[in-house]
C-alpha positions in Angstrom: 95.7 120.5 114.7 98.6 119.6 112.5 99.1 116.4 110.2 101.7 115.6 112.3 100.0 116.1 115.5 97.1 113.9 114.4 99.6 111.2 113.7 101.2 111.2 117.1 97.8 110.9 118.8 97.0 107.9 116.5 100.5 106.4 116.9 100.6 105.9 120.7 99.5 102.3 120.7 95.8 103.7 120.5 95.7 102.5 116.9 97.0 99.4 115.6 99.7 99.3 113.2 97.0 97.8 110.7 94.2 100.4 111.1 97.1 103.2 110.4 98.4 101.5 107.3 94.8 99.4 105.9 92.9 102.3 107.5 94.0 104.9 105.9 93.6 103.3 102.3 89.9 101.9 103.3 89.1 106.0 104.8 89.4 107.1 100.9 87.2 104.2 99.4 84.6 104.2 102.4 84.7 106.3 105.1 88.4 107.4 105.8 90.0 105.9 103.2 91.8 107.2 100.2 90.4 105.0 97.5 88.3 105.6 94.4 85.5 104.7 97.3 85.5 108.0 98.2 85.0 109.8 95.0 81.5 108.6 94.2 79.6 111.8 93.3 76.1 111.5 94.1 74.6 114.5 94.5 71.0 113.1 94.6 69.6 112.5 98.0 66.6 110.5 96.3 64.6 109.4 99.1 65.2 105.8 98.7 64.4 105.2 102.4 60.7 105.0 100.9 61.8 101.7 99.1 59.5 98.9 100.5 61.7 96.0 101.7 61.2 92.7 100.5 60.0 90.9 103.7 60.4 87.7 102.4 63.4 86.1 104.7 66.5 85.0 103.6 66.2 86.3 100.3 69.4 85.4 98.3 70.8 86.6 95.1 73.3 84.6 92.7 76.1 86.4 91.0 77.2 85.2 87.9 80.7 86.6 86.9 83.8 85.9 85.1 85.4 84.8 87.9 83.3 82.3 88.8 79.7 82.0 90.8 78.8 83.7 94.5 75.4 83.4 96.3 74.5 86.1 98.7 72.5 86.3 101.7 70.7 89.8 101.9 70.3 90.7 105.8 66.7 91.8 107.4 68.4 93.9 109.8 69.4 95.9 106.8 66.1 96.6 105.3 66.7 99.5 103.4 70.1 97.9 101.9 68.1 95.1 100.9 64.9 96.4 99.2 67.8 98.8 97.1 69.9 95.7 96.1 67.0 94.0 95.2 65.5 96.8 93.3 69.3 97.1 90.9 69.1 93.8 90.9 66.0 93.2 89.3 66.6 96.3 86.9 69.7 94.2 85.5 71.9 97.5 86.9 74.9 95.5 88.2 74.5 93.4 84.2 78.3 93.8 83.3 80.0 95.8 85.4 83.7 95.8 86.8 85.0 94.6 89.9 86.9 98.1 89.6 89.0 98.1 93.1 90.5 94.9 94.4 92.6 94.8 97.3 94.2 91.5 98.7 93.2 90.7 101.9 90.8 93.7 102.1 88.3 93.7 99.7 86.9 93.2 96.3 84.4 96.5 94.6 81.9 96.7 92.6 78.8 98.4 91.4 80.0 101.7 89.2 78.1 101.6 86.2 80.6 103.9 84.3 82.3 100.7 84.7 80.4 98.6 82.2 82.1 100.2 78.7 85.3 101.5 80.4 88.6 101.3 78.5 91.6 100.1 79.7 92.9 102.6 81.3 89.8 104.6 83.0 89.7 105.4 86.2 86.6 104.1 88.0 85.1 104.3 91.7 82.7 107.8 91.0 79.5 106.8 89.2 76.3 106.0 90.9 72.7 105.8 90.5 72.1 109.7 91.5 71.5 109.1 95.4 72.8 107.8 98.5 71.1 105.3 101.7 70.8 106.2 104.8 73.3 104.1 107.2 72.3 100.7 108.7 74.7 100.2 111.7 74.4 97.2 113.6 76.7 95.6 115.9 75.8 92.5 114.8 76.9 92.5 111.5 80.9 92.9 111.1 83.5 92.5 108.3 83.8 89.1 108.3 85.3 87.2 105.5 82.6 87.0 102.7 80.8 89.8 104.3 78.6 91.9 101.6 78.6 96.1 102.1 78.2 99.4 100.9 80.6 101.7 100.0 80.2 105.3 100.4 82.3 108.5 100.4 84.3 109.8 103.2 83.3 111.3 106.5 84.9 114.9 105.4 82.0 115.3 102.3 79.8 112.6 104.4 79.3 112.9 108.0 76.4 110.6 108.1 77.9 107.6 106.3 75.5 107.3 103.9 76.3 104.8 101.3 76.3 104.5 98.0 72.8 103.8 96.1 75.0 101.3 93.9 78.5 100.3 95.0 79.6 97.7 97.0 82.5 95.6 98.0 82.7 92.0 99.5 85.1 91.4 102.4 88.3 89.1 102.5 90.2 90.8 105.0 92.9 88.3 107.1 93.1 86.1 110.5 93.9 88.0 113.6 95.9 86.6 116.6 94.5 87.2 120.0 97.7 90.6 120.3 96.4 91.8 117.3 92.8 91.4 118.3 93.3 93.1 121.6 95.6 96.0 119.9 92.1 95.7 117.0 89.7 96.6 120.4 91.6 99.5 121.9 92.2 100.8 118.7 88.2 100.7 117.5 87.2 102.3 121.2 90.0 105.0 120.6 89.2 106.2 117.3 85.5 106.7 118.4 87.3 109.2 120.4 89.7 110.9 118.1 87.6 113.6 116.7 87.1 114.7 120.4 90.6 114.3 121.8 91.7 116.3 118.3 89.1 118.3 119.4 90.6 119.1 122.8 94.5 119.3 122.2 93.1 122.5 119.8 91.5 124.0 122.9 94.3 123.6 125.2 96.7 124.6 123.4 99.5 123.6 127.0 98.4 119.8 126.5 99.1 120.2 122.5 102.9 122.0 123.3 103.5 118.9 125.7 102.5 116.3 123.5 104.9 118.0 121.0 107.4 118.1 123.1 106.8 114.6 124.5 107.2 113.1 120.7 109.9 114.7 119.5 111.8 114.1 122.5 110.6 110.3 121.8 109.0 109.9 125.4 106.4 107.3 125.2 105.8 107.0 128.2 105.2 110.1 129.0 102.9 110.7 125.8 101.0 107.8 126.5 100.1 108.9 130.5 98.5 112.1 129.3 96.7 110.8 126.2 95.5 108.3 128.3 94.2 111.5 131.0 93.2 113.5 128.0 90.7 110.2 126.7 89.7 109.8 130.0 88.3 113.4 130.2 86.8 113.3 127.0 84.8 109.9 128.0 83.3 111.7 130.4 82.4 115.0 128.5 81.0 113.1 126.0 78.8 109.7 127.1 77.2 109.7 124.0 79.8 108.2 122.1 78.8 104.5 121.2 81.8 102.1 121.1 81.7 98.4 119.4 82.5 95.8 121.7 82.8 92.5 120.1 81.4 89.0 121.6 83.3 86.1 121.7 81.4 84.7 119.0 82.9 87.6 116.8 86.3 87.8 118.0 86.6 84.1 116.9 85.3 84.3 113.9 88.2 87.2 113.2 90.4 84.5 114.6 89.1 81.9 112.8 87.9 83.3 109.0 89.4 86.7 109.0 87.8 89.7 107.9 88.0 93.9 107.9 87.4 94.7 111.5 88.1 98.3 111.2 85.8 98.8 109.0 83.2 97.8 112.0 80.3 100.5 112.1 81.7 102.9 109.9 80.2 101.0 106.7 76.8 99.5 106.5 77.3 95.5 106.5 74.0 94.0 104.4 74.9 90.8 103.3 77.2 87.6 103.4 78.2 84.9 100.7 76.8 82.2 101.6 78.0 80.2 98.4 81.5 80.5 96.2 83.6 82.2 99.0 86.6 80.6 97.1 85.4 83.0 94.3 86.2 86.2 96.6 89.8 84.9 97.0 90.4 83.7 93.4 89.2 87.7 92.5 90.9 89.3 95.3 94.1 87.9 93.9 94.0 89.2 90.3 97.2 91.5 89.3 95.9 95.2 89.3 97.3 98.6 88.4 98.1 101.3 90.8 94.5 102.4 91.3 94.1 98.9 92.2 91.9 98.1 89.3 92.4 94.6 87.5 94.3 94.2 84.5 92.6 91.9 83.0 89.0 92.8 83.6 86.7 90.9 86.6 82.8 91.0 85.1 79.8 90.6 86.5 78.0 88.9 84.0 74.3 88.5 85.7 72.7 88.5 88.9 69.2 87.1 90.0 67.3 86.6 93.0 67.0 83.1 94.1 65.4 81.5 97.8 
């Protein structure tokens, strides 16, 4: 299947406008984004899922950085997340390094200790501690604004989503109307089916010369009828596919705070600030270069653990 091709599927009215344009730069860093995210090289696959989690509850962690103060609430759905944070933490790993990749009203990163004795001009985003974490995937825990999760490369070199052992970025996203939440739903249940429609237009080579044809003759209508038949088919060929469906609780709090909902069960969520949210916004809106790194640099001085 062609670039091009791909695109049409995506642009139907399946995908929002903002998961096309913000999606694509968060499928490099993350997932499926195209920034320095997805260049972590960790070739390790140190078996970090023997790490035993602190079961203490809500264990919190203060960051102390340039910017200002943040306090973090680690999650106990996110076990393994947590007992790895905790472990950096108390190693003094994240000790001055870079918010290296900040994006208003996406995200702030951190966590690449290449980071803490970079120059200037360096490009950052690929070091690590050597391996990766298993994903923690829970429906409960979205992108809010403030919300504390791992990066990890893309789903080309990393099928499972496993995250980084060390970076991270904190959420600050934007509001959503109730259109754009609504477009933000369809859009999430779609692209669990891409891969699969993608998948099928290959195979039936018919369908792919119609929807060809159907685009360049610029009949959306048309198009949209037999992607919508296509999905339909491929629902049923493949039940297994688990889709997100938010609860009012969390469509308001899109509404309300903002945050990254595309980003939704594709990268593990671990954590929330809890304390200095203003700090996220006063980073996030730093002047940066084009590899969206901060011209004047954004440290993390310290962090400890704190109940």
């Amino acid at each position: 299947m062609t670039i091009r091709t791909k695109l049409i599927v995506l642009s139907l009215g399946i995908l929002s406008t903002m998961l096309l344009s913000c999606g694509a730069r968060v499928s490099n860093q993350s997932a499926s984004a195209t920034g320095k995210t997805a260049n972590i090289t960790e070739n390790k696959t140190e078996k970090v899922e023997e790490l035993n989690s602190n079961n203490d509850k809500n264990v919190k962690v203060l960051i102390k950085t340039t910017a200002g103060d943040m306090t973090v609430l680690l999650y106990n759905e996110t076990p393994l997340h947590k007992a790895n944070f905790l472990k950096l933490v108390k190693s003094k790993f994240y000790d001055g390094v870079l918010f290296h990749r900040v994006i208003k009203e996406f995200m702030i990163q951190t966590g690449d200790p290449d980071s803490k004795k970079a120059n200037k001009n360096q490009a950052l985003g690929e070091g690590g501690p050597g391996y990766t974490l298993a994903a923690e995937f829970n429906p409960k825990l979205i992108h809010k604004k403030g919300a504390l999760a791992a990066a990890r490369l893309g789903d080309n070199l990393n099928p499972e989503k496993r995250s980084s052992g060390s970076q991270f970025y904190i959420v600050q996203g934007k509001k959503y109307n109730d259109d754009e939440i609504k477009r933000l739903q369809n859009g999430i249940e779609a692209q669990a089916y891409i891969p699969f429609i993608r998948k099928y237009l290959v195979d039936n080579p018919k369908d792919m010369a119609r929807v060809q044809k159907m685009e360049q003759t610029n009949d959306r209508k048309s198009l949209q009828l037999l992607i919508d038949s296509i999905t339909k088919v491929v629902k049923l060929q493949h039940p297994e596919v688990v889709v997100t469906k938010y609860t009012q609780e969390q469509l308001n709090t899109y509404k309300t705070l903002g945050g990254t909902p595309f980003l939704d069960m594709n990268y593990t969520v671990f954590g929330e600030v809890v304390e200095g949210l203003e700090i996220v916004d006063k980073i996030a809106a730093v002047e940066t270069n084009a590899q969206d790194r901060p011209l004047e640099d954004v440290k993390i001085i310290s962090m400890e653990i704190v109940k």
